[in-house]
C-alpha positions as CSV (number, residue, x, y, z in Angstrom):
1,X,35.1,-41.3,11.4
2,X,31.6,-39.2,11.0
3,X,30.0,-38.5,14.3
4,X,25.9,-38.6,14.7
5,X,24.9,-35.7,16.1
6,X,20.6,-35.3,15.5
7,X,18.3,-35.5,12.6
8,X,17.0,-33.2,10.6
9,X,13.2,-31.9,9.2
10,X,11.7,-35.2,9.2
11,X,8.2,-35.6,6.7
12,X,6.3,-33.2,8.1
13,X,5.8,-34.8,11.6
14,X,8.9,-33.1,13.7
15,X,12.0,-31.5,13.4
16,X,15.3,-33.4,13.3
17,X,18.7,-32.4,12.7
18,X,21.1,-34.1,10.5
19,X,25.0,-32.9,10.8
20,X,28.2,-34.8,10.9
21,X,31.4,-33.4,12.9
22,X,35.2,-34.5,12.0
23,X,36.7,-37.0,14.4
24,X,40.3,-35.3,15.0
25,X,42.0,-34.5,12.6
26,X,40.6,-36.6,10.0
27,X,37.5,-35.2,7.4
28,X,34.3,-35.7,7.6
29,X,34.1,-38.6,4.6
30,X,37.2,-40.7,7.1
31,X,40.6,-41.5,6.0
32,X,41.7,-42.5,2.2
33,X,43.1,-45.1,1.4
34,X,46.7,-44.9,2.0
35,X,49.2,-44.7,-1.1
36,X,53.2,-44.5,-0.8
37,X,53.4,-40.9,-2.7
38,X,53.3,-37.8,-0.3
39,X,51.5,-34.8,-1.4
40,X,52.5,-31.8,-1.4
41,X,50.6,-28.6,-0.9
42,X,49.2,-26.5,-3.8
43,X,51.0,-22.6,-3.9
44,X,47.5,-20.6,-2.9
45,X,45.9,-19.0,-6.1
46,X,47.4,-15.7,-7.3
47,X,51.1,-16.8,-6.1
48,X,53.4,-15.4,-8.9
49,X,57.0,-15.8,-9.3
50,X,59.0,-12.9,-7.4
51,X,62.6,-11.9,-8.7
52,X,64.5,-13.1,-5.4
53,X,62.6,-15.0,-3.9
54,X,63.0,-18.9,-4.5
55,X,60.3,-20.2,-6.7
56,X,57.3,-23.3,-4.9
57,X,58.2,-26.6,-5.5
58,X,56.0,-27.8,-8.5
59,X,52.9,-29.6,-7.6
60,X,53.2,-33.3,-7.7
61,X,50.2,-35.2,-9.1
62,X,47.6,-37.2,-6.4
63,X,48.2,-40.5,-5.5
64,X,46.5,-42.9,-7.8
65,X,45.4,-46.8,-7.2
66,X,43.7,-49.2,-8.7
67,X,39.8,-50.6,-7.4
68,X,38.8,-54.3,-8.2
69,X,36.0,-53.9,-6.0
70,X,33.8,-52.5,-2.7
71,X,33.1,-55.0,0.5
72,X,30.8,-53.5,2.9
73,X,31.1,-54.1,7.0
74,X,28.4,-53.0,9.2
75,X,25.3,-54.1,6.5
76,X,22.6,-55.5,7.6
77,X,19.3,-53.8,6.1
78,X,21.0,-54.1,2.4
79,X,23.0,-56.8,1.0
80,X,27.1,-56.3,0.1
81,X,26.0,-57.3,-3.5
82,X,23.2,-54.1,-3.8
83,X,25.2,-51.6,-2.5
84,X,27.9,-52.5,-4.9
85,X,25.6,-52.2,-7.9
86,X,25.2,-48.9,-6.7
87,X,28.9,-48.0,-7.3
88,X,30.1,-50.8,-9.9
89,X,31.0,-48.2,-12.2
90,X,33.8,-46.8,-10.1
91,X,36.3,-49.6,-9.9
92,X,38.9,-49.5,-12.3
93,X,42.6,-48.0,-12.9
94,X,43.7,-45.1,-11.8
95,X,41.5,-44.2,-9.2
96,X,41.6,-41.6,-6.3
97,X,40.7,-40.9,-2.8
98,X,37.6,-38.6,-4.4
99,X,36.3,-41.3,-6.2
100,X,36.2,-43.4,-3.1
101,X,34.3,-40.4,-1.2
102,X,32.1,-40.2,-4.7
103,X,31.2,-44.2,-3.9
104,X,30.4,-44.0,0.3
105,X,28.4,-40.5,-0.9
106,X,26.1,-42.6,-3.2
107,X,25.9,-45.3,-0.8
108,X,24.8,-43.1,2.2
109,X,22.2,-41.5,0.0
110,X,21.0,-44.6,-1.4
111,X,20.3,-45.5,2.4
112,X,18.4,-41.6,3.2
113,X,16.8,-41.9,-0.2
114,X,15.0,-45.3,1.2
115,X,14.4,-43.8,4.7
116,X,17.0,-44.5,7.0
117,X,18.1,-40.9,7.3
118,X,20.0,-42.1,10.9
119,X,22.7,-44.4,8.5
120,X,26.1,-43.6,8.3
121,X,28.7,-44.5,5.4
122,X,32.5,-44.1,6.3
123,X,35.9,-45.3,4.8
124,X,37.9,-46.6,7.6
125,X,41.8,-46.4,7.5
126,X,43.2,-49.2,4.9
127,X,45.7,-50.1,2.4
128,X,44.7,-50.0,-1.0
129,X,47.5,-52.0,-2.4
130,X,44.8,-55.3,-2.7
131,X,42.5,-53.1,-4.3
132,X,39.9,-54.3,-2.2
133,X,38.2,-51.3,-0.6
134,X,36.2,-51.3,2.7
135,X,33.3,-49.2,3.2
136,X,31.5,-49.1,6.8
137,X,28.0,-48.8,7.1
138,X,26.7,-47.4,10.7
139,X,22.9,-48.5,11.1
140,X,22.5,-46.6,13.9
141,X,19.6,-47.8,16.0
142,X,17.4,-46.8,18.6
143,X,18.5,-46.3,22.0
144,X,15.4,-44.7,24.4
145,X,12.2,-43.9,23.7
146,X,10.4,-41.3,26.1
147,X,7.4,-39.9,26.1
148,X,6.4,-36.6,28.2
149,X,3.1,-34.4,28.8
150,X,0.0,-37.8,28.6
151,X,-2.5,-36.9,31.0
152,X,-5.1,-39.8,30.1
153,X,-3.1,-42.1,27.9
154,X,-0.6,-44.4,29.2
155,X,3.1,-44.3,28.3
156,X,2.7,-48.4,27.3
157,X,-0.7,-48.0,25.5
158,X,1.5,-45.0,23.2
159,X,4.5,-47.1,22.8
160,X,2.1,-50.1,21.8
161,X,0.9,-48.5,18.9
162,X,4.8,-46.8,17.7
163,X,6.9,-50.0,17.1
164,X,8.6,-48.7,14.5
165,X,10.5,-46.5,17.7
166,X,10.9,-49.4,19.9
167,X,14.8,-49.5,21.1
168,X,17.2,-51.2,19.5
169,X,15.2,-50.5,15.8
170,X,16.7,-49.0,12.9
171,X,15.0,-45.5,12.3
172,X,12.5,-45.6,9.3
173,X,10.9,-42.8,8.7
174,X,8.2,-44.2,6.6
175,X,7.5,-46.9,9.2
176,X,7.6,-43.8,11.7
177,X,5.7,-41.9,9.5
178,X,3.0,-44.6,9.3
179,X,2.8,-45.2,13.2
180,X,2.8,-41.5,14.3
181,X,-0.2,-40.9,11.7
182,X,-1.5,-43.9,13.8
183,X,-1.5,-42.7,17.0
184,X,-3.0,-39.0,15.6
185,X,-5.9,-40.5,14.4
186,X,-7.4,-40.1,18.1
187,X,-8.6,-37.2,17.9
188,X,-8.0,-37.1,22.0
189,X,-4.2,-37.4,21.3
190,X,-1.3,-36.2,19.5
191,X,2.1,-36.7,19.2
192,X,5.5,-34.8,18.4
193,X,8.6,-36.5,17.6
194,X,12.1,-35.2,18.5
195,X,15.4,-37.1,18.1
196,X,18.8,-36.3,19.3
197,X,22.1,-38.2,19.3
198,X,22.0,-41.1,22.4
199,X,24.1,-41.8,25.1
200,X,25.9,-44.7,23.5
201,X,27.4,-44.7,20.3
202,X,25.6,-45.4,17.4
203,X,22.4,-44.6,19.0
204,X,19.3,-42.2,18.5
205,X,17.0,-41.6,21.4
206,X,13.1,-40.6,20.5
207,X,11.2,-37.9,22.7
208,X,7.6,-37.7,22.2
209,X,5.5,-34.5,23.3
210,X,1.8,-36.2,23.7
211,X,-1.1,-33.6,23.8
212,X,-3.8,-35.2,25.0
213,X,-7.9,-34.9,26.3
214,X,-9.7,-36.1,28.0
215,X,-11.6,-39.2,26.2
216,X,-14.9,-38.5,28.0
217,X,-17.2,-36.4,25.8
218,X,-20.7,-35.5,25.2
219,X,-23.5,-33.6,24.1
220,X,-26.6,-31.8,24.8
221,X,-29.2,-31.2,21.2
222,X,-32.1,-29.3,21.1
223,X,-34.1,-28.7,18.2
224,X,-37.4,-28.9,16.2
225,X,-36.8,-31.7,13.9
226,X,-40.0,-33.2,14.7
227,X,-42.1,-35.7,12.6
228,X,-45.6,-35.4,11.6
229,X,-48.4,-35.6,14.3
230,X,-45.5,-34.9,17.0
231,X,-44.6,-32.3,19.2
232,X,-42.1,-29.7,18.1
233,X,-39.3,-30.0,20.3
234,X,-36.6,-32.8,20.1
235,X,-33.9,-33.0,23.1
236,X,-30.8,-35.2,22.1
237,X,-28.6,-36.3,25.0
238,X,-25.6,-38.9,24.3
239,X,-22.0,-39.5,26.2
240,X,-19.1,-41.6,25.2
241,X,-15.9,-42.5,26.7
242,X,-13.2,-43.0,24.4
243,X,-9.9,-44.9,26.1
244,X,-12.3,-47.6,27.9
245,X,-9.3,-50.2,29.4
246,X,-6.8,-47.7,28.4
247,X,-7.3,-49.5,25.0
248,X,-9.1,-47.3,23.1
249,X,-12.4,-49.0,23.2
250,X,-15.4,-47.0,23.1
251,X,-18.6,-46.7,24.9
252,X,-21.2,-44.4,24.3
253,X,-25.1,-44.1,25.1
254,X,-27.7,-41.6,23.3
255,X,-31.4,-40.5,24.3
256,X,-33.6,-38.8,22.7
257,X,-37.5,-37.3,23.3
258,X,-39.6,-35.0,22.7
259,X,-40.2,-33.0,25.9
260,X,-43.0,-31.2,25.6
261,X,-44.7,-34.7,25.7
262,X,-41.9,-37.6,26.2
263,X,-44.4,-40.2,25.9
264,X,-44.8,-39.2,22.2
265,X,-40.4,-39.8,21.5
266,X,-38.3,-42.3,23.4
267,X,-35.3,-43.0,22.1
268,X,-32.5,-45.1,23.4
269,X,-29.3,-46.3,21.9
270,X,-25.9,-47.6,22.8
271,X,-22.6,-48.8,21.1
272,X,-19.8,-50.3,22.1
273,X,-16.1,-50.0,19.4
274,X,-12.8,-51.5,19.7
275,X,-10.3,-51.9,17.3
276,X,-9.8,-55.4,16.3
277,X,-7.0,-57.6,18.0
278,X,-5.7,-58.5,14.5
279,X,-5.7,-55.1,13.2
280,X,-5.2,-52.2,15.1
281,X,-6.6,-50.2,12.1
282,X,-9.7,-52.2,11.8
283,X,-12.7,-51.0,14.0
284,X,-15.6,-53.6,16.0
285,X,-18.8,-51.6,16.2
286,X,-21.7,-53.3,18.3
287,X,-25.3,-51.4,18.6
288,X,-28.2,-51.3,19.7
289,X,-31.1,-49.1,18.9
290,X,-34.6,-49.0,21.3
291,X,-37.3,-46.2,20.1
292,X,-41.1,-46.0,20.2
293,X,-41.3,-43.4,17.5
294,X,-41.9,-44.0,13.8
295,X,-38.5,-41.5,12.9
296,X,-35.6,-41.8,15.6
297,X,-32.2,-40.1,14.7
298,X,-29.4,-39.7,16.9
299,X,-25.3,-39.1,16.1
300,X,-24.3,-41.7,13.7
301,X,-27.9,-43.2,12.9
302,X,-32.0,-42.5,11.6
303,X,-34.0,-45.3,11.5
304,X,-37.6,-45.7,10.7
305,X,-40.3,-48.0,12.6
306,X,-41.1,-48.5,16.6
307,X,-39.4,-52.2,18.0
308,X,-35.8,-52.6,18.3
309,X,-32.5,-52.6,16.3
310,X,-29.5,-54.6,17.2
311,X,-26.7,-54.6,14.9
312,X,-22.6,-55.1,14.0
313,X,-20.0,-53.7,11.8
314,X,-16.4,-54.5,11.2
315,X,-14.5,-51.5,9.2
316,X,-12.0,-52.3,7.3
317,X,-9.0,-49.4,7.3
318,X,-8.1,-49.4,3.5
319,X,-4.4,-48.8,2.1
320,X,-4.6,-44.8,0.9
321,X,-3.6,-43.6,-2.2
322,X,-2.1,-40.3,-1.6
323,X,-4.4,-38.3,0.1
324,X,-7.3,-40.5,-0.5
325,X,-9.0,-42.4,2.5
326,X,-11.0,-45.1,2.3
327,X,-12.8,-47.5,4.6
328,X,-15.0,-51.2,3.6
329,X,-17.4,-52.4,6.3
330,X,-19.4,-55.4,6.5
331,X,-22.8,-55.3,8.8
332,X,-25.4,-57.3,9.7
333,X,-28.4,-55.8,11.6
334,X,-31.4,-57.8,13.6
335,X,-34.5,-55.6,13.4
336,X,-37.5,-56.4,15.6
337,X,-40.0,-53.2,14.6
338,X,-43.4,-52.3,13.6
339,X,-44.8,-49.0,11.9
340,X,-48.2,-46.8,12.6
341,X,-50.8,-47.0,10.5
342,X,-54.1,-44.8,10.4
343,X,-56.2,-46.7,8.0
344,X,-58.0,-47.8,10.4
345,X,-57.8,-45.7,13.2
346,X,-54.6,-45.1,14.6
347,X,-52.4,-49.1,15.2
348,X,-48.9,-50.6,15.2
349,X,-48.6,-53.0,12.9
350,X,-45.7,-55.4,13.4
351,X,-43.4,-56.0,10.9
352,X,-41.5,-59.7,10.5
353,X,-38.0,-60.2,12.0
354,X,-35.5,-59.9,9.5
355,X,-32.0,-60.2,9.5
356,X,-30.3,-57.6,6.5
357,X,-26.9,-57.7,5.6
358,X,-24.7,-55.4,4.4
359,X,-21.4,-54.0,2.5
360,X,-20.7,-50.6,2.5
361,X,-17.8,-49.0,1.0
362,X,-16.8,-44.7,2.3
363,X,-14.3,-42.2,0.8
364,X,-12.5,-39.3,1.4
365,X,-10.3,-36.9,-1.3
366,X,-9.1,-33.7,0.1
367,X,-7.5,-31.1,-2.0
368,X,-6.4,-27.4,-1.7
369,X,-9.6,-25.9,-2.8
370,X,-11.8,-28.7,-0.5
371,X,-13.2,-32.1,-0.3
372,X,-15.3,-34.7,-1.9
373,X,-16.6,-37.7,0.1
374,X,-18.1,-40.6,-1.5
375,X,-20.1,-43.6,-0.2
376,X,-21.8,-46.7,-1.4
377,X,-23.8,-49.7,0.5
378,X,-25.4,-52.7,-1.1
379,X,-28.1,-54.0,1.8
380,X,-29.6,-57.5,1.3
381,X,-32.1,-59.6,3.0
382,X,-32.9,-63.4,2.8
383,X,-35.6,-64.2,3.7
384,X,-35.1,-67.9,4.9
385,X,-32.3,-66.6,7.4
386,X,-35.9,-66.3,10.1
387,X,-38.7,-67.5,10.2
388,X,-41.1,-65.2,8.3
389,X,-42.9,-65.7,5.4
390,X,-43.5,-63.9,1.9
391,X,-46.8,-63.7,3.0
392,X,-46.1,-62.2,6.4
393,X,-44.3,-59.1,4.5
394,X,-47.2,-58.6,2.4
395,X,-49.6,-58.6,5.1
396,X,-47.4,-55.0,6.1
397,X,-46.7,-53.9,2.7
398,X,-48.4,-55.2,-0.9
399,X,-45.8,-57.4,-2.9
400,X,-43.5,-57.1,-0.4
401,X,-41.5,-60.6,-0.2
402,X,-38.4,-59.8,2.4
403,X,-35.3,-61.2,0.1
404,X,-34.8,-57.3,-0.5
405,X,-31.4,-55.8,-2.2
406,X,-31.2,-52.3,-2.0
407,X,-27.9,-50.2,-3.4
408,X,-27.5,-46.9,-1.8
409,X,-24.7,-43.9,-3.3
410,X,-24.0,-40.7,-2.1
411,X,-21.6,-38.2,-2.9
412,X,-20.4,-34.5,-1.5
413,X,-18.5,-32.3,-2.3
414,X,-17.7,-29.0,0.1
415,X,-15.5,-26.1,-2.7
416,X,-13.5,-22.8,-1.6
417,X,-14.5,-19.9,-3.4
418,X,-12.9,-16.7,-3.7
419,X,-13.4,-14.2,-1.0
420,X,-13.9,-16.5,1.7
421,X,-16.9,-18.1,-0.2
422,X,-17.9,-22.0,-0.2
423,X,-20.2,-23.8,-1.9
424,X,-21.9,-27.7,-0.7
425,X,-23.0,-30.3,-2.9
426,X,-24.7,-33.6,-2.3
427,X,-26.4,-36.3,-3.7
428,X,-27.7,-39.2,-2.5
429,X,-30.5,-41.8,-2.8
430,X,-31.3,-45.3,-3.3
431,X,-32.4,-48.2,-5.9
432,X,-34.8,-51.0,-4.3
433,X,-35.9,-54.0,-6.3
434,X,-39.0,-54.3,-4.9
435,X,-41.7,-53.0,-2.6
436,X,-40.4,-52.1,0.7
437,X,-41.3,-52.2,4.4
438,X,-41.3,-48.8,6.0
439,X,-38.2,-49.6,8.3
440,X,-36.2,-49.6,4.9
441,X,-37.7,-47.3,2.6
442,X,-36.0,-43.9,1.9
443,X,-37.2,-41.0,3.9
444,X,-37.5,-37.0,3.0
445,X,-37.9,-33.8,3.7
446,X,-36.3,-32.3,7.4
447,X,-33.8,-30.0,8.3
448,X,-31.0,-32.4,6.9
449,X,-32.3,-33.4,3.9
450,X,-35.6,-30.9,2.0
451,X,-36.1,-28.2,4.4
452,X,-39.2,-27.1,4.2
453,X,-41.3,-30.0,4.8
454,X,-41.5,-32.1,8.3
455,X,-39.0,-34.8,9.5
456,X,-39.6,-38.1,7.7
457,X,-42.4,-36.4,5.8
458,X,-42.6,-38.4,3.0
459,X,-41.3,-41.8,2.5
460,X,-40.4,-44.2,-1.0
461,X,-39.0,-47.3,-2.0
462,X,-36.2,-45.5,-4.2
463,X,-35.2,-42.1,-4.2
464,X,-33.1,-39.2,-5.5
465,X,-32.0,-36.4,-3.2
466,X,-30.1,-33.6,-3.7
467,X,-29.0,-30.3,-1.6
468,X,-26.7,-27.3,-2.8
469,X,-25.8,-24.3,-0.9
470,X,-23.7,-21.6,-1.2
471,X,-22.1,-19.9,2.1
472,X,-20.9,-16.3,2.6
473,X,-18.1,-15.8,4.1
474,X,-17.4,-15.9,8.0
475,X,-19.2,-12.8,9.5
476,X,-17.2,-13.2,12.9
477,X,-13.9,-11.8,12.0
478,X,-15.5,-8.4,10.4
479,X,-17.0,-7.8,13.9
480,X,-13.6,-8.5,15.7
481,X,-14.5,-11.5,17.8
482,X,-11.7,-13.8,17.3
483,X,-11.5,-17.6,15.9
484,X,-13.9,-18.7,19.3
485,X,-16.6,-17.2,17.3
486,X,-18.0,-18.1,13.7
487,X,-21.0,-16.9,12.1
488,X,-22.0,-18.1,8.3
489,X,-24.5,-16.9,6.3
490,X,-26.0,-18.9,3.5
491,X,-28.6,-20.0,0.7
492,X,-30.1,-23.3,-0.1
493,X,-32.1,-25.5,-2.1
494,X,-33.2,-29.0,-1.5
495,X,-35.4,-31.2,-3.7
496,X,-36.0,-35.0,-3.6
497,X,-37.8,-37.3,-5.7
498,X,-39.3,-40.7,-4.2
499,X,-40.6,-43.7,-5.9
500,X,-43.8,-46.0,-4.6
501,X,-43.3,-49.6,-6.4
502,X,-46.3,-51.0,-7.2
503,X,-48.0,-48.6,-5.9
504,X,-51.8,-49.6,-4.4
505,X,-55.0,-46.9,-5.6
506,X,-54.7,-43.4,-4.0
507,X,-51.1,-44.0,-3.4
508,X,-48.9,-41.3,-5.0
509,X,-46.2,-43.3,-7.6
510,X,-43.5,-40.2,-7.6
511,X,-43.4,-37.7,-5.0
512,X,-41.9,-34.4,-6.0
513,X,-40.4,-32.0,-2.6
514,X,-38.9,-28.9,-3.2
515,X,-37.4,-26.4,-0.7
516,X,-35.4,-23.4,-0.8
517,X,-34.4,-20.7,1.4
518,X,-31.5,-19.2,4.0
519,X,-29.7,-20.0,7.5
520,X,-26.7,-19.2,9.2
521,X,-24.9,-21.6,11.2
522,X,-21.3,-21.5,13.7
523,X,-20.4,-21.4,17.0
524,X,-19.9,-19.5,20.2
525,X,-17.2,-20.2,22.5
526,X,-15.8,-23.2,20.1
527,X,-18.4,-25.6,22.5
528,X,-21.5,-24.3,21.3
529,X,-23.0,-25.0,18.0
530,X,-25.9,-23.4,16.1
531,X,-28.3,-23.6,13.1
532,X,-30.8,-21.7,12.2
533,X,-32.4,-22.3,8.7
534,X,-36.0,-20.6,6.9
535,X,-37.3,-22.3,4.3
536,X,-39.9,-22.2,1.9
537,X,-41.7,-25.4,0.3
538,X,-41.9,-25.1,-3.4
539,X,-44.0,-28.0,-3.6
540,X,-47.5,-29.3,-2.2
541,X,-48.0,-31.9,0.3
542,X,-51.0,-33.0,2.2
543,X,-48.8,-31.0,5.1
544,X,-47.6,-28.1,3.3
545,X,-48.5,-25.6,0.6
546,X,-46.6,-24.5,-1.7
547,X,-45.1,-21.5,-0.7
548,X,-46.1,-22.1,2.8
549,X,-42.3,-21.4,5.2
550,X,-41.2,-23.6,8.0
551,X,-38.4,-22.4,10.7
552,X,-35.5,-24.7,12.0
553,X,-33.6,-24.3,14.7
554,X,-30.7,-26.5,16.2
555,X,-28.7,-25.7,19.3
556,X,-25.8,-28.2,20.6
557,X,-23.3,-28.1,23.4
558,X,-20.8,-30.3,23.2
559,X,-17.5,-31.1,25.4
């Protein structure tokens, strides 16, 4: 009988090592069936006969037998009946001891060809005189499963998420595959499989080499993303913890000012995430957003209007296709906010509580020469869900009615070029189907989206953006400092077009921004990232000339 002794190169995840032994005497495919003929041993190639010398016995032929059929022992993943339609063809007359290794070949492969690489297929000693022949199948299971080198994650909260390794399971290595892809999601922990034979027969034990960090992170932002009327300077501070309850639930805060005059920028946000109970791939977000400035942004958010935001997703972890990734999310958001006005004089007016909901649907497609992203969300508001009135939106903005539905699309795309070149395309917008409130119309122009112009500069009910750069290639290695260093030059151009529906007198119907110009952007030290953009505005605003250039500048550590 075949002995086990480890598993080989295993999808890409960690080495194995596959090899079978003899037991004895006996080959590696087990004993054949037994006939009642003796062979005799072939005379070696090139014997000749000698003058003399007494001639070999003549070959007598191999042992032939007849096959009615092939009953399986050991089976438990496949039934008898499809295993033997894997092998029908063999029985017959006149069969030999290779065309019973030909059948428990096929078998075994059929088993590694549907991911049970650990299965073993051996012809025990029998009689073939009933013509009945016996093939053994060894699922060989699971025996220990340790894990060595976690630091922050628990031995039990790894094994939780890798049942396809828990003892006493059949090794699959899709269902491995699956579960170790799992676990490497955090981007806090990784995993490496090794398998070698186990102490008791018929066994595989599983070592794991974790890598993990630690899951408390955060990051320190300054920059001069500021909005019209503000101060310059924006500070961004925000910490999260990652492995909250040694579950993987997440907590995180974020504040933001302006501190050359905080009173100006306050910004304060929170979020708690937990993968769902019923889904480990599924993810709970629950947020909350405070700010006293007409444009807060933060990591993962921008919102327009002074009050407060208090909102809830559940993502949805698609099936991929290939290399494709792909997440739904349904959201639902209470916003409590009101937006300046200078009509007047300088005044906050409030706008109704409303409840949006929304569906939102994100993408991923990498490929050898880069990646495209895609995303799509279809916001809606009914108006009846609270207690405002048609007329109460209209009192903020004319024909405003609050049962909004808004579709928003965006698309990216970053290419490899030759020599180390890259190129970025995006665009973006959105389609309203009627007059807006601030909080949900589109905003422009900013060092993320048309440089050139002021954060938040210009505002519409629909829009079109779009941004394209091309990148040179890394500057660091030329000047010999290593992969902790990256320096990329690069070229842009930005341009937006925003739509005012039903639009009031001296309100502009299309707004037209244009910027262009160059940065460079990398990091020092792999901790500390930088940006540094000059741009020049290509259109006019009642801010900027045309040709008039605007500096950026964004520094971020982050651990």
């Amino acid at each position: 009988m075949r002995r086990f002794i480890s598993v080989g190169l295993w999808a890409g995840f960690a080495a194995y090592l596959l090899a079978t032994t003899p037991a004895g005497a006996a080959s590696s495919s087990g004993a054949a069936p037994t006939g009642t003929e003796k062979e005799s041993a072939a005379p070696a190639a090139g014997d000749v006969a000698v003058p003399g010398r007494e001639a070999s016995p003549p070959v007598e032929p191999e042992p032939t037998f007849e096959i009615n059929s092939f009953r399986f022992e050991g089976n438990t993943l496949f039934a008898g009946d499809r295993l033997a339609e894997l092998i029908d063809d063999i029985a017959g007359n006149e069969r030999t001891a290779a065309d019973v290794e030909k059948a428990r070949e096929t078998v075994e492969r059929f088993y590694h060809d549907q991911g049970y690489p650990a299965v073993l297929v051996n012809v025990p000693e029998q009689s073939a005189e009933s013509g009945d022949i016996r093939l053994q199948v060894i699922e060989s299971t699971i025996g220990a499963t340790r894990i060595t080198g976690n630091k922050y994650f628990t031995t039990a909260q790894i094994l939780d998420k890798l049942p396809s390794l828990a003892p006493g399971s059949v090794l699959f290595v899709p269902g491995v595959q699956e579960d170790i892809g799992r676990v490497n999601r955090n981007p806090d922990l990784k995993v490496v499989p090794s398998m070698a034979p186990g102490k008791t027969p018929g066994t595989v034990d599983v070592d794991l080499k974790a890598d993990d960090l630690s899951p408390f992170h955060g990051s320190v932002e300054l920059s001069n993303r500021n909005s019209p009327n503000t101060k310059p300077l924006r500070l961004n501070g925000a910490l999260h913890y990652d492995n909250l309850w040694h579950r993987e639930h997440s907590l995180s805060a974020q504040y933001q000012t302006a501190p050359q005059d905080p009173s100006q920028v306050e910004v304060f946000s929170g979020s708690y995430a937990l993968p769902a109970p019923w889904n480990w791939d599924d993810t709970i977000l629950i947020y909350g957003v405070s700010s006293n400035s007409d444009t807060a942004f933060g990591e993962g958010f921008h919102s327009l209007g002074k009050g407060a935001i208090i909102g809830g997703r559940y993502i949805k972890r698609l099936p991929p296709y290939g290399s494709y990734n792909h997440t739904a999310t349904l959201g639902v958001d209470y916003k409590n906010l009101s937006q300046e006005t200078r009509q007047h004089g300088t005044a906050d007016i409030k706008i109704p509580e409303y409840l949006p909901f929304t569906v939102a649907y994100n993408g991923s497609l990498p490929d050898t020469h880069g990646l495209t992203t895609f995303n799509a969300t279809l916001a809606a508001s009914f108006r009846g869900v609270l207690a405002a009135t048609p007329e109460d939106f209209e009192a903020v903005r004319y024909q405003a009615r609050g049962n909004y539905v808004i579709a928003t699309l965006g698309v990216d795309r970053r290419q490899q070029l030759p020599a180390g070149m890259g190129f970025f395309l995006k665009l973006d917008g959105q389609i309203a189907d009627q007059p807006l409130v601030f909080s949900e119309q589109y905003a422009a122009g900013g060092m993320e989206n048309v440089r050139g112009f002021l954060e938040s500069e210009f505002t519409g009910d629909s829009a079109f953006h779009a941004t394209a750069e091309l990148s040179a290639p890394d500057l660091a290695p030329k000047f010999g400092l290593g992969e902790r260093f990256s320096i990329v030059p690069y070229l842009f151009f930005d341009c937006a077009l925003l739509w005012t529906l039903q639009p009031l007198p001296g309100q502009i119907p299309l707004a037209d921004l244009q910027g262009t110009g160059f940065g460079i952007r990398g990091f020092l030290f792999k901790d500390l990232e930088f940006e540094l953009d000059w741009a020049f505005a290509l259109e006019e605003t009642a801010v900027e000339k045309r040709g008039d250039s605007r500096g950026y500048f964004k520094v971020k550590y982050q651990f």
